[in-house]
Steps between C-alpha positions, in 0.01 A plus 500: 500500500304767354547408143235517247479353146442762229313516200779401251590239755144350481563474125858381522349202732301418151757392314755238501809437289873560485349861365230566753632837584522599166211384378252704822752793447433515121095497605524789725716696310278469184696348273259225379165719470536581148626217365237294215488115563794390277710742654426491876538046456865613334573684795363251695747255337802686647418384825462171485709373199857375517647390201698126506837462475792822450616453157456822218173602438370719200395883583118488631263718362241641707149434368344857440558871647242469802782206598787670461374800667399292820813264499733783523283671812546144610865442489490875638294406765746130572820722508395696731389183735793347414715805650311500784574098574889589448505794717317309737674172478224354395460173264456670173199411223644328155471719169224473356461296163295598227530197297166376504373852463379416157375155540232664762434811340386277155297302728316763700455640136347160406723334260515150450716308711659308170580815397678646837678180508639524160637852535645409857629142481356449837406161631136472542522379841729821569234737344233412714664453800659876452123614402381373813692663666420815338120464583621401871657837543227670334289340762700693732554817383087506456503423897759742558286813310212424646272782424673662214414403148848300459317241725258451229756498183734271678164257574425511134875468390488155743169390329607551154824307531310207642396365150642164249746297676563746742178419673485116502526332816571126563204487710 
């Protein structure tokens, strides 16, 4: 048919989850190459994470500056994809949720996990299942920069998450 697959659809093809185009579109647009470790597994977070249940919730803070400042690119960047869907009829992508924003920028930053769970009231089993999935996506946003030094920070993010009970395996 005479089609060809581009670059950023190469790297979109590296990532998978309800915000896959988000997530490719946020690596070629730039929005993740500045961001330290705590900040870019925050941001990270927002794509994966979805709080239980619909009852109130307290204001969340962001973490630090470096998160705020790529959050809001992000939800930028997600309005306009969400637009796009609508005007195109298109199934749209949730919000994103920053509620566990927090929880992975401490641990990216190294803090103990008694600690994180204390401030957070998360389960335990919760926590590392939502870290998990942080270092999953990381895994794929390295793929998906391939030769650009995001690759390399997103590899070390996914490294230095995998530590305490977040690397045991029932093996």
């Amino acid at each position: 048919t005479g089609l060809t697959v581009t670059e950023p659809g190469r790297r979109l093809a590296r990532v998978y989850g309800v915000h896959d185009l988000l997530a490719a579109e946020a690596v070629r647009s730039g929005i993740l190459d500045d961001c330290p470790p705590g900040a870019l597994a925050a941001v990270l977070s927002s794509l994966v994470y979805e709080a239980r249940g619909g009852g109130h919730r307290e204001p969340i803070r962001l973490p630090d500056r470096a998160t705020e400042r790529a959050m809001e690119e992000m939800r930028r960047l997600w309005r306009e994809i969400r637009l796009t869907e609508r005007d195109h009829r298109l199934e749209q992508q949730p919000p994103l949720d920053i509620g566990f924003t927090r929880a992975a920028h401490a641990w990216a930053e190294g803090e103990d996990l008694g600690e994180i769970l204390e401030e957070t009231d998360l389960a335990a089993g919760d926590f590392v299942r939502w870290i998990r999935q942080i270092i999953d996506v990381a895994g794929q946003i390295a793929d998906a920069s391939r030769g650009r030094p995001l690759a390399g920070r997103a590899r070390d993010l996914a490294r230095s998450m995998r530590r305490g009970v977040v690397d045991f395996t029932d093996e």
